[in-house]
Backbone bond lengths (Angstrom), bond angles and torsions (degrees), N, CA, C in turn:
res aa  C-N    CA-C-N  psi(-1)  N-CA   C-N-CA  omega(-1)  CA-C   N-CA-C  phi
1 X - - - 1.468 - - 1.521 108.88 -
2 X 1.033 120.50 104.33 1.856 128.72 153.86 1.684 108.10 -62.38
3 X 1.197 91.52 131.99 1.484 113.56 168.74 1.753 107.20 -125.59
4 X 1.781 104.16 144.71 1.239 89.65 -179.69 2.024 76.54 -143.60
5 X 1.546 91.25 121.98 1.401 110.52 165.53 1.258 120.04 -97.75
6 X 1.428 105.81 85.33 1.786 122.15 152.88 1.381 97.59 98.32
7 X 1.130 138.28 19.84 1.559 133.19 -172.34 1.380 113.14 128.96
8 X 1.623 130.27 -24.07 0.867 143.68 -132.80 1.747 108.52 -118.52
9 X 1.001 135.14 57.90 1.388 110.18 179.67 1.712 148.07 -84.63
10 X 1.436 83.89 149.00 1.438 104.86 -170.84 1.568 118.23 -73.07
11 X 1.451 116.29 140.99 1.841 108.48 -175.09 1.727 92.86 -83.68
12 X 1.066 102.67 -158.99 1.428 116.54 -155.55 1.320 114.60 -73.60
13 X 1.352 119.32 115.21 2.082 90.49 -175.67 1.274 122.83 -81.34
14 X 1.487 131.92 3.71 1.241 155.26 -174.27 1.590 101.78 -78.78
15 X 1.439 126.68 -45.80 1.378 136.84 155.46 2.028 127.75 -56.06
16 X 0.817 83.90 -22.22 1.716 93.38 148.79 1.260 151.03 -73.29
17 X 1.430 113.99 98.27 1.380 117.14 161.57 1.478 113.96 -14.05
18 X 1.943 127.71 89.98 1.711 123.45 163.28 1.047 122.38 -41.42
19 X 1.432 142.09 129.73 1.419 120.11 138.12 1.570 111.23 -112.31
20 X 0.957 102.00 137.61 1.405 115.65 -154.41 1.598 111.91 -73.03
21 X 1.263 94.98 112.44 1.502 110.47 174.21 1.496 125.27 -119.24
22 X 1.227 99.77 13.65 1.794 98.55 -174.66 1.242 120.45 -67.09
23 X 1.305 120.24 154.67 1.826 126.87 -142.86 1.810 114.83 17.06
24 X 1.504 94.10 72.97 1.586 109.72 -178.35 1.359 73.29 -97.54
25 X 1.943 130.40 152.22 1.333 107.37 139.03 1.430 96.54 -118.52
26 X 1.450 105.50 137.26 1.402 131.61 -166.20 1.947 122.47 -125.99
27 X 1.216 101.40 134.91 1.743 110.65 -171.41 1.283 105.74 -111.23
28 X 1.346 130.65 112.60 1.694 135.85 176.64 1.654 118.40 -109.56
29 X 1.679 117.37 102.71 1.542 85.36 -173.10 1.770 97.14 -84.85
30 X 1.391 91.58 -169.72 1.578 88.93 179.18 0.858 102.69 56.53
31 X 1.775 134.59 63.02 1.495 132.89 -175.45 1.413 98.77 -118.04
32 X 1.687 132.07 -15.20 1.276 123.28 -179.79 1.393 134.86 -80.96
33 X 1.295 114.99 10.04 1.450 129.20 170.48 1.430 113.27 -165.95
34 X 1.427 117.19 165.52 1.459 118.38 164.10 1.139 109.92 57.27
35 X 1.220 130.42 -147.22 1.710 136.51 -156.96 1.582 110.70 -49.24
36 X 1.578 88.74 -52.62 1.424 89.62 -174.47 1.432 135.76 -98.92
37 X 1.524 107.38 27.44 1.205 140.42 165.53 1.506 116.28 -80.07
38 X 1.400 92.35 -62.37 1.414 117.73 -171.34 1.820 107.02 -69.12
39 X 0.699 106.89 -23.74 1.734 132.58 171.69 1.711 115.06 -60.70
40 X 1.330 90.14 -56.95 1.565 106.20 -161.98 1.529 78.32 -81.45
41 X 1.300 152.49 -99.07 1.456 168.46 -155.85 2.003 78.14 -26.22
42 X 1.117 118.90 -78.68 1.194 119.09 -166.51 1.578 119.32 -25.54
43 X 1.792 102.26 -62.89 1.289 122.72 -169.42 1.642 109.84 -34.94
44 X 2.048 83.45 -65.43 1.297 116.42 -171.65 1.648 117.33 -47.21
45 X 1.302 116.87 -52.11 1.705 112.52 154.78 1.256 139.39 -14.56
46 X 1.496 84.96 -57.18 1.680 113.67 -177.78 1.741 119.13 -94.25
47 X 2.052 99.46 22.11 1.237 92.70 163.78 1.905 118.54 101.70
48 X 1.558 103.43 -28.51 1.221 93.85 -178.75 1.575 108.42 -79.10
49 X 1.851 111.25 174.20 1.753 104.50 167.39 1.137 94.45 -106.85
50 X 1.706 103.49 147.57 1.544 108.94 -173.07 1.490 104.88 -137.17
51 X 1.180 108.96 126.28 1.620 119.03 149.56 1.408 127.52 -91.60
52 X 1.382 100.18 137.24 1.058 105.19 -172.37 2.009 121.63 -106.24
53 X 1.598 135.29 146.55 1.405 100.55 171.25 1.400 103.83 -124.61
54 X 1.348 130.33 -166.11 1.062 111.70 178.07 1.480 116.36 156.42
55 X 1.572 123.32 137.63 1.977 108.43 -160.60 1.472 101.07 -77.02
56 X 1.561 119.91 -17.43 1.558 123.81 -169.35 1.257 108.34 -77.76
57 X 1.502 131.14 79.41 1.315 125.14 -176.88 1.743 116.81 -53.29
58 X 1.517 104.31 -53.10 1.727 89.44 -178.23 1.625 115.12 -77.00
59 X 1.324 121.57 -16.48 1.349 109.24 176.79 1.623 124.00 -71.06
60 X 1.558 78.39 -34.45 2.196 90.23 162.89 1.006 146.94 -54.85
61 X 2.032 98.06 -41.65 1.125 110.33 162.68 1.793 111.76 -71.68
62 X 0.994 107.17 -11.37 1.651 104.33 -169.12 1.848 113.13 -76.69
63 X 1.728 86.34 -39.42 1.333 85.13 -171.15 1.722 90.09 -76.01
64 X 0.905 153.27 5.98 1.466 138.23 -178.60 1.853 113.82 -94.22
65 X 1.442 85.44 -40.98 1.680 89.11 160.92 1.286 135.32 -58.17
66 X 1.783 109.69 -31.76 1.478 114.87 -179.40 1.754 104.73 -64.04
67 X 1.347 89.93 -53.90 2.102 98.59 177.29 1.918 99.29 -52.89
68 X 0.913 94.08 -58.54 1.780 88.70 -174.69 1.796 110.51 -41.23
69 X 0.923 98.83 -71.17 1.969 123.54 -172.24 2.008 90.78 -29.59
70 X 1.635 110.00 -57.34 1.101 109.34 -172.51 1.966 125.92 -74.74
71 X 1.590 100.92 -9.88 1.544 114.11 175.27 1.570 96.03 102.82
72 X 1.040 144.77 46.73 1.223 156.27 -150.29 1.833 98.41 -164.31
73 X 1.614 101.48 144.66 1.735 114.08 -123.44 2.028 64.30 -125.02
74 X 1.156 124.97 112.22 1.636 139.19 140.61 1.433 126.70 -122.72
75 X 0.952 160.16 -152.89 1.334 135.66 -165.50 2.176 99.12 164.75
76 X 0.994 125.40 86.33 1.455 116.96 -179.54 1.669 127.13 -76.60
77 X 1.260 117.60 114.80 1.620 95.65 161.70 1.554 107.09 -146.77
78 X 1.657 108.18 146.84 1.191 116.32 -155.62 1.832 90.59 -65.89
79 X 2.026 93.40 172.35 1.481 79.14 174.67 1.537 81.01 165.82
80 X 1.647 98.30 115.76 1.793 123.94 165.10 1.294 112.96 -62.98
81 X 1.431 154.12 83.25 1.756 134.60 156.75 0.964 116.63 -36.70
82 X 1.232 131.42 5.75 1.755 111.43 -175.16 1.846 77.66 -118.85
83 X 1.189 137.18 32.65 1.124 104.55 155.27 1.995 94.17 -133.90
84 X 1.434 115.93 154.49 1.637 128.19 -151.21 1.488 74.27 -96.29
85 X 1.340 154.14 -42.48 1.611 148.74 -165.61 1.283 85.26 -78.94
86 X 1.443 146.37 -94.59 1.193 160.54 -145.07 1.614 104.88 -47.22
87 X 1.544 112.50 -25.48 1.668 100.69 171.17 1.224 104.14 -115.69
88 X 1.317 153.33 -11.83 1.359 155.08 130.26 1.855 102.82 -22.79
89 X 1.286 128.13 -62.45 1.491 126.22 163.91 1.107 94.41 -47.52
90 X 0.903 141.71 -83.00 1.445 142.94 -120.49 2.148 92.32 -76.77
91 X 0.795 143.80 -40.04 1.552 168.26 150.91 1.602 99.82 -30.01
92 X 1.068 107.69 -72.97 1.415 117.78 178.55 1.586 112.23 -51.87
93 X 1.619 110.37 -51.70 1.779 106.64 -178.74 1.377 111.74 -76.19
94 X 1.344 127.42 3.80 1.223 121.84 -172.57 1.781 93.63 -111.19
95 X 1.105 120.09 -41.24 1.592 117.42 172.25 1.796 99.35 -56.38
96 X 1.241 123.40 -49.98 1.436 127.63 -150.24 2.014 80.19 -87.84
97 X 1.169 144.89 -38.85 1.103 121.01 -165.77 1.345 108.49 -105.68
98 X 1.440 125.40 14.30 1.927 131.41 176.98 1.054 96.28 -123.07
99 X 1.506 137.25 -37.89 0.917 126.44 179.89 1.734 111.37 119.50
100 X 1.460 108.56 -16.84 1.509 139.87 -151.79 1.553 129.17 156.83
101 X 0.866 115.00 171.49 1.438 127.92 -157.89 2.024 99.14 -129.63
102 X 1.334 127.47 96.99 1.550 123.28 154.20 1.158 110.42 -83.94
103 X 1.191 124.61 -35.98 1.763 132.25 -167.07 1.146 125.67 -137.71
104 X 1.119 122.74 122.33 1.831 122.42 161.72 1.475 123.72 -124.33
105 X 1.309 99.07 127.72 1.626 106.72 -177.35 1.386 114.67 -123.00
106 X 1.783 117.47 101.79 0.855 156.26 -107.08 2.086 78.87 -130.10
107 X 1.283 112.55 75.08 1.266 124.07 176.00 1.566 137.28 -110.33
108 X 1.265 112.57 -12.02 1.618 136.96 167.65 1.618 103.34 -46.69
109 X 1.336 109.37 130.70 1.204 111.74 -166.94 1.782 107.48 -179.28
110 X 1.343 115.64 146.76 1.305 134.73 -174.67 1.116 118.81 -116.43
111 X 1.321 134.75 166.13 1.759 135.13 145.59 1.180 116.93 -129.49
112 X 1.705 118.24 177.52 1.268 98.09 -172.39 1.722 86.75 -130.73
113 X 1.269 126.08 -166.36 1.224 147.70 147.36 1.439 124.31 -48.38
114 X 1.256 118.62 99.04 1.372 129.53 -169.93 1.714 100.85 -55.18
115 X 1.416 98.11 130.69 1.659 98.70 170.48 1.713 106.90 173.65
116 X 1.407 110.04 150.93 1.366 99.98 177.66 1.319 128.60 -43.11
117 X 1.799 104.75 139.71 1.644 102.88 169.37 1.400 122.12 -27.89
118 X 1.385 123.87 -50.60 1.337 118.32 -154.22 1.865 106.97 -92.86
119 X 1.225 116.85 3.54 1.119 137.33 -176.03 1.980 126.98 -94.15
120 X 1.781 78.00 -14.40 1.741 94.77 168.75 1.237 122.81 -51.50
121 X 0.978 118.66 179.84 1.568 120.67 165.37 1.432 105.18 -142.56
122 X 1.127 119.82 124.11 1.203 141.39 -170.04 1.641 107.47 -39.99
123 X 1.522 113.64 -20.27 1.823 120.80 169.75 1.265 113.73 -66.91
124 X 1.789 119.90 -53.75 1.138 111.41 142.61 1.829 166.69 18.94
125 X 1.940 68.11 -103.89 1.749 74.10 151.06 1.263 122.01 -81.67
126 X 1.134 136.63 -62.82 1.791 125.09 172.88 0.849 105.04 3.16
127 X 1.653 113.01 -77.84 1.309 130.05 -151.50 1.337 107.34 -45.02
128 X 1.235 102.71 -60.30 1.641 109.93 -158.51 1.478 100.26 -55.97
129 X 1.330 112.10 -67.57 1.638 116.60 176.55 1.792 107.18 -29.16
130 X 1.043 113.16 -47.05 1.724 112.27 -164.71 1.725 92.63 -82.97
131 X 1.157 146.64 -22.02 1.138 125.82 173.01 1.733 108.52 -109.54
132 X 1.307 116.56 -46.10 1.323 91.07 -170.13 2.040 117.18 -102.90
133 X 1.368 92.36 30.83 2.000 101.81 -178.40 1.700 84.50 -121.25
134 X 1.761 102.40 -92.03 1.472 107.37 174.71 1.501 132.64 -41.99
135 X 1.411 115.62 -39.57 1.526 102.71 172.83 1.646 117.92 -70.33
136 X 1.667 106.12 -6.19 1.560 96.37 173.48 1.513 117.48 -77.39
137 X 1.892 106.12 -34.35 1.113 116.35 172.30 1.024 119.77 -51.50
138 X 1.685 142.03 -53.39 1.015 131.70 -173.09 1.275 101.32 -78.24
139 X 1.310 152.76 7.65 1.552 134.27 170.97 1.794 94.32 -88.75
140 X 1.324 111.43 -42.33 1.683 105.93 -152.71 1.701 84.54 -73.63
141 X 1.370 130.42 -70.45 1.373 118.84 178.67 2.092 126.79 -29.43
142 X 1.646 95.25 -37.57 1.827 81.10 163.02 1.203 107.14 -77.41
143 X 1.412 136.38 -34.72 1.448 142.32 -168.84 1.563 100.11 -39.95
144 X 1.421 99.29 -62.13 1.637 116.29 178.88 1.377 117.18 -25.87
145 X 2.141 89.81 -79.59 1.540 92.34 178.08 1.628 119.70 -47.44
146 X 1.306 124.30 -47.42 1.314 119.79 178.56 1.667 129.55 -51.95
147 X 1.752 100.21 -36.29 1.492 92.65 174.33 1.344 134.54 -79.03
148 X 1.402 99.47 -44.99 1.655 125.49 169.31 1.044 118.03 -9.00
149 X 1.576 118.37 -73.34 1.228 123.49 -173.57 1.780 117.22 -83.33
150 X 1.420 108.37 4.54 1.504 108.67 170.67 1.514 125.70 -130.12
151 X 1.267 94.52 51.51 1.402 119.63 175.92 1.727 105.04 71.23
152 X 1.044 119.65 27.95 2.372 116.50 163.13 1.618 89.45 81.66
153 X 1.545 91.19 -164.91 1.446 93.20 -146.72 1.575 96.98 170.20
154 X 1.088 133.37 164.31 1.922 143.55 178.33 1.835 93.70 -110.87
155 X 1.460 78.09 137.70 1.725 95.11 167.84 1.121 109.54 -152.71
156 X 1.736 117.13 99.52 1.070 136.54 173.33 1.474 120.08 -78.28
157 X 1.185 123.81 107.34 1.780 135.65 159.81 1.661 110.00 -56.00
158 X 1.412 112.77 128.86 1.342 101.95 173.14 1.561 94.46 -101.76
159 X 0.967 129.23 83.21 1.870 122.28 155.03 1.475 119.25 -61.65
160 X 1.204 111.99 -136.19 1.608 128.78 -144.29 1.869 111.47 -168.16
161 X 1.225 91.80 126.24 1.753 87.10 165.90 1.463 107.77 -83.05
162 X 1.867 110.85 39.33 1.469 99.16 168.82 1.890 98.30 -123.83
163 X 1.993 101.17 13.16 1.658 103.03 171.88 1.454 82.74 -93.89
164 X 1.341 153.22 8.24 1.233 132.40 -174.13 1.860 102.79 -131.16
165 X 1.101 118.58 14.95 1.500 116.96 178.87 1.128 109.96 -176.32
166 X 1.661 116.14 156.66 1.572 95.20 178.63 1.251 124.04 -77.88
167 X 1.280 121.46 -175.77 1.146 149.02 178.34 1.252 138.81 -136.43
168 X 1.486 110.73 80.37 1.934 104.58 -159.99 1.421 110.54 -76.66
169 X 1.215 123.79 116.13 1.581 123.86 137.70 1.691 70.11 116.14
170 X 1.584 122.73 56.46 1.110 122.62 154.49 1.892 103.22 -175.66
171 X 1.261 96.50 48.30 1.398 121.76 -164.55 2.016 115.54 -67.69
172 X 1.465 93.83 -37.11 1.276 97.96 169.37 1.659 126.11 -81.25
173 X 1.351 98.59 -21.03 1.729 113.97 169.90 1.583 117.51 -70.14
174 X 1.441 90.95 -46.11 1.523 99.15 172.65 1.323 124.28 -65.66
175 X 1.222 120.28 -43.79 1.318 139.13 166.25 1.522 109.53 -40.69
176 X 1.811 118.04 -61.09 1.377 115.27 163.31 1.831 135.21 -31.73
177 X 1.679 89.94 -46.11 1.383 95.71 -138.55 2.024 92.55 -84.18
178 X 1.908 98.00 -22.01 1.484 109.46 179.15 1.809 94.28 -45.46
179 X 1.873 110.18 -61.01 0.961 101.56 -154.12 1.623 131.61 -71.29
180 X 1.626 122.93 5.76 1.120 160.60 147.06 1.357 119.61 -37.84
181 X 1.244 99.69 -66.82 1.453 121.33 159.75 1.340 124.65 -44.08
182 X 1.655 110.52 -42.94 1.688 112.30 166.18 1.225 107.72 -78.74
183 X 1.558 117.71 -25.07 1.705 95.62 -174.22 1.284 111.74 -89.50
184 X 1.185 118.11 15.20 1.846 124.03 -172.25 1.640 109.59 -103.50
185 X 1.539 103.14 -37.39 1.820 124.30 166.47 1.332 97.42 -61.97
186 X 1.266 110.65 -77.16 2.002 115.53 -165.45 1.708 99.18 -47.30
187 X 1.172 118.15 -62.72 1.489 102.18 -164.91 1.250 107.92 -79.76
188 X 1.352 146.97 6.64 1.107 140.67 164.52 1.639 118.49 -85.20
189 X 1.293 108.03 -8.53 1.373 129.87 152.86 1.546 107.20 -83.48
190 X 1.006 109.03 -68.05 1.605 93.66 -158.51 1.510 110.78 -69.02
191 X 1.306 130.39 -39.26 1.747 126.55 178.74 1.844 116.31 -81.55
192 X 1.374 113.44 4.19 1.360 90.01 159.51 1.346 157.36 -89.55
193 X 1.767 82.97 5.85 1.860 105.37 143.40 0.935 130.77 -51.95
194 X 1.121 122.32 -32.71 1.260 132.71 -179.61 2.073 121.79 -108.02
195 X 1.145 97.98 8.63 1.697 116.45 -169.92 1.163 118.29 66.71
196 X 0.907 106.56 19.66 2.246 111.06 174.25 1.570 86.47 -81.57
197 X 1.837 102.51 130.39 1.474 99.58 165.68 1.538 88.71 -126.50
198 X 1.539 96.24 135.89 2.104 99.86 156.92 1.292 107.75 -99.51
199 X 1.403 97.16 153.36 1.770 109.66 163.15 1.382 111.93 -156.70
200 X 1.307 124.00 143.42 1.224 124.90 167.41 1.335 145.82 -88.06
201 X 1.365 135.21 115.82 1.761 98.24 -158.86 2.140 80.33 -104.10
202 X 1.581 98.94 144.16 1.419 106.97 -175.57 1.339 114.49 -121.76
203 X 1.873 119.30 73.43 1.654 119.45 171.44 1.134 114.28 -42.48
204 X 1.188 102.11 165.74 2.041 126.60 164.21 1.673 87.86 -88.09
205 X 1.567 99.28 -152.42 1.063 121.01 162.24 1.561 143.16 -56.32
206 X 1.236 124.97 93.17 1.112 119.36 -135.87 1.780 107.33 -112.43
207 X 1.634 127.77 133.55 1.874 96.31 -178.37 0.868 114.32 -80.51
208 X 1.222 122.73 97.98 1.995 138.94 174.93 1.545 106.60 -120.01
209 X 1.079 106.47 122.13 1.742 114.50 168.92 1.692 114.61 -18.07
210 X 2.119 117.23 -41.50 1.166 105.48 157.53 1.369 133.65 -66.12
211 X 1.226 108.14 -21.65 2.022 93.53 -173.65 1.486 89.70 -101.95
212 X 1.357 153.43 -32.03 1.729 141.27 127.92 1.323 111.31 1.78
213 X 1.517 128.41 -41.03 1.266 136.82 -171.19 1.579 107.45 -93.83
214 X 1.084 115.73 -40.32 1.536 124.60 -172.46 1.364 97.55 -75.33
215 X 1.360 120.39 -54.22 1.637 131.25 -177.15 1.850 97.17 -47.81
216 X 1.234 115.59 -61.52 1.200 116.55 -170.77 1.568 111.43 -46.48
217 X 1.165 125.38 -24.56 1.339 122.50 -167.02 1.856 131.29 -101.29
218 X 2.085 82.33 3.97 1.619 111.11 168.26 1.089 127.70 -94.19
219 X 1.417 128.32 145.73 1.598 106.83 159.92 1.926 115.97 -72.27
220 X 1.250 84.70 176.18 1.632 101.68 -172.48 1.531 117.42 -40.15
221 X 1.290 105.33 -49.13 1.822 118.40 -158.90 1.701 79.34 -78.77
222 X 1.431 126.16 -53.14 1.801 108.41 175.27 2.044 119.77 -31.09
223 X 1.646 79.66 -54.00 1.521 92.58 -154.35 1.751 98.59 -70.04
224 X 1.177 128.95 -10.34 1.740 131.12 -177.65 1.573 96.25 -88.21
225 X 1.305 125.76 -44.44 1.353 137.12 -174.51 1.189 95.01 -70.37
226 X 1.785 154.85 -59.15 1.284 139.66 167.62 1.576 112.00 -43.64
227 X 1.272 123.64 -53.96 1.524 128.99 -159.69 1.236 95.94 -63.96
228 X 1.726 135.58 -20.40 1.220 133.09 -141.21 1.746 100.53 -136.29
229 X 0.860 113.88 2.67 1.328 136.56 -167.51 1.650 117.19 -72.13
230 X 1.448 107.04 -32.23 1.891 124.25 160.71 1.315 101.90 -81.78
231 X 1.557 104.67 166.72 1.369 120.27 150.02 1.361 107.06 -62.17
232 X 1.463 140.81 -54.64 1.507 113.86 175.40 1.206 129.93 -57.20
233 X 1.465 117.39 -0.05 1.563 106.68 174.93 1.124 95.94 88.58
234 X 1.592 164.36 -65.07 1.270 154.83 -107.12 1.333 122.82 -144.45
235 X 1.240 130.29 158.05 1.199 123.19 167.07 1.309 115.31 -68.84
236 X 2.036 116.99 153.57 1.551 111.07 -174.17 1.504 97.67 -85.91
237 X 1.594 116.52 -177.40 1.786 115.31 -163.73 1.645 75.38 -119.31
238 X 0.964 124.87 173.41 2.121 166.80 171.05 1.828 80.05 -52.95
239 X 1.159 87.56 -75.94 1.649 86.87 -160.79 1.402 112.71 -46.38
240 X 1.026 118.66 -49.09 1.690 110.30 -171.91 1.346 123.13 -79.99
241 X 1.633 103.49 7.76 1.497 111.50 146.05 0.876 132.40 -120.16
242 X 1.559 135.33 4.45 1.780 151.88 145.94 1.572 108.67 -72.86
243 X 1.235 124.14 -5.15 1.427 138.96 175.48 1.428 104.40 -100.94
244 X 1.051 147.91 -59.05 1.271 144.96 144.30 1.565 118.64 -38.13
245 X 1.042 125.12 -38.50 1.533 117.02 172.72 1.483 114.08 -80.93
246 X 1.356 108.64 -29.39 1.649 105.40 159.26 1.517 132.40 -60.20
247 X 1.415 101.06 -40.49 1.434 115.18 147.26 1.557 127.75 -12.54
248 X 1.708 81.25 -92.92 1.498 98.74 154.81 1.700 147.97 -33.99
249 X 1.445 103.60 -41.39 1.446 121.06 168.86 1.377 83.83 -85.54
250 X 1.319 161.13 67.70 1.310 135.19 147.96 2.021 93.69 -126.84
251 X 1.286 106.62 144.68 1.722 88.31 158.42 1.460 128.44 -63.69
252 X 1.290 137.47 15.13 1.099 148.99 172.32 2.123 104.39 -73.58
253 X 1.539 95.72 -12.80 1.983 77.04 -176.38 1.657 81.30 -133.79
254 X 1.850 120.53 64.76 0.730 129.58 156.55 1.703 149.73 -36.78
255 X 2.141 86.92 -42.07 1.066 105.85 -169.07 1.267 98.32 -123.17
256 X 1.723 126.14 26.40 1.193 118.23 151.71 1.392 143.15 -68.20
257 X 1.224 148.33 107.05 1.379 127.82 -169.71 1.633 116.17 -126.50
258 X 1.298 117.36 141.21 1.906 93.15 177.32 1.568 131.33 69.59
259 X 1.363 106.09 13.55 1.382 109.46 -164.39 1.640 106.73 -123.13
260 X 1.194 97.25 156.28 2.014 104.25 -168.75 1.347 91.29 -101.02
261 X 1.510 126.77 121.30 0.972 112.30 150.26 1.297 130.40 -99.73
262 X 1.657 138.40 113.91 1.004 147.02 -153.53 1.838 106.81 -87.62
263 X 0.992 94.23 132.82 1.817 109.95 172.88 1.264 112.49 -133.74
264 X 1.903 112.57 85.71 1.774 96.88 -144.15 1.999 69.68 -144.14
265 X 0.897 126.90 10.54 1.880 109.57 172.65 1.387 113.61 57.76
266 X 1.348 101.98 16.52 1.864 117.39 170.88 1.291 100.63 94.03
267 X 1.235 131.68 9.49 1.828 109.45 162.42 1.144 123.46 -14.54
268 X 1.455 97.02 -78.47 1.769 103.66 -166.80 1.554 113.01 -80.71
269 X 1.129 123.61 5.18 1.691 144.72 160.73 1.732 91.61 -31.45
């Protein structure tokens, strides 16, 4: 079965190494395209129930229909991260419609217009901070309340190998994704008293409708220097990072805690 999330297609998921996630119940924001599309479709294959959140109402609902149509368990509801009510709902319908919370993958995320630091505009940065720093915060803090009291749970951060290096002329992204990175260390210290584990998985360049969008806004000799930017030469695909996050949601990365996992084609090699 080919799946193609939002423009984007996926190779076969039948050709994949399983890790077994069946009756995972699992929360993805940023589930209507790209990573966390390809994620949720993945999971869902392999058995887990998934909710999804997300500002793209018809693409959300779309990707939930494709899992539905095939007997495969997705679940859509819209949902802002930059607002602390809007993911508090969103927490609640996913406890009240799974039944519980094992996993959350904490994927909602923006970019901006490549250009010097000092060249931002203060709309910009906000932004970025309120969706891709703060809207993680308020997911991992309901995550909390939700797991805590029902024996813990995995909460995967999707960052960036641009929270682990810089990133010129993407200064406010980087800036986010650093601070991600502290909230994935700190709470992976403080909740594993309680079995909350964080982890981060941190792509390069990935072909998702967002870095499609970022690419679009370079000239050429930029956009060959990104594509070319790994040792493989290439951009990474959806799958080989919804395959790794399945991973992750599986009890197989049991004894992971606090750790970045990088999907970067040897960048930082």
């Amino acid at each position: 079965m080919t799946l193609n999330t939002n423009g984007i297609e996926s190779s076969n998921l039948a050709d994949m190494p399983a890790s077994n996630v069946a009756g995972k119940r699992i929360l993805i924001t940023g589930g209507a395209s790209g990573i966390g599309a390809a994620s949720a479709l993945l999971l869902a294959s392999r058995g887990a129930k998934v909710v999804i959140g997300d500002m793209a109402e018809e693409m959300g609902a779309a990707v939930a229909k494709q899992a539905q149509d095939v007997g495969n368990s997705i679940v859509f509801k819209k949902v802002d991260v930059t607002s602390g009510d809007e993911v508090r709902a969103l927490f609640a319908f996913a406890m009240e419609t799974l039944g519980g919370l094992d996993v959350v993958v904490n994927n909602a995320g923006i970019d901006h217009k490549p250009a010097p630091m000092h060249e931002l505009s203060d709309e910009d940065f906000d932004r970025n901070i309120a969706v891709n720093l703060k809207g993680v915060w308020h997911c991992m803090r309901a995550a909390v309340t939700c797991m805590a009291p029902n024996g813990g749970g995995h909460v995967i951060n999707v960052a960036s190998i641009a929270g682990l290096r810089s990133a010129p002329l993407l200064s406010a992204y980087s800036a986010a994704k650093h601070g991600v990175m502290g909230l994935t260390k700190s709470a992976a210290h403080e909740y594993a008293r309680v079995n909350i584990r964080f982890n981060a998985v941190c792509p390069s360049f990935i072909d998702t409708p967002m870095v499609q969008n970022t690419m679009a806004k370079m000239d050429e000799r930029a956009q060959q220097a990104t594509i070319k930017a790994s040792p493989l030469r290439r951009l990474g695909k959806v799958d080989e990072v919804s395959s790794a996050i399945a991973w992750l949601a599986s009890d197989e990365s049991s004894f992971m805690n606090g750790h970045a996992f990088t999907l970067d084609g040897g960048m930082l090699a």
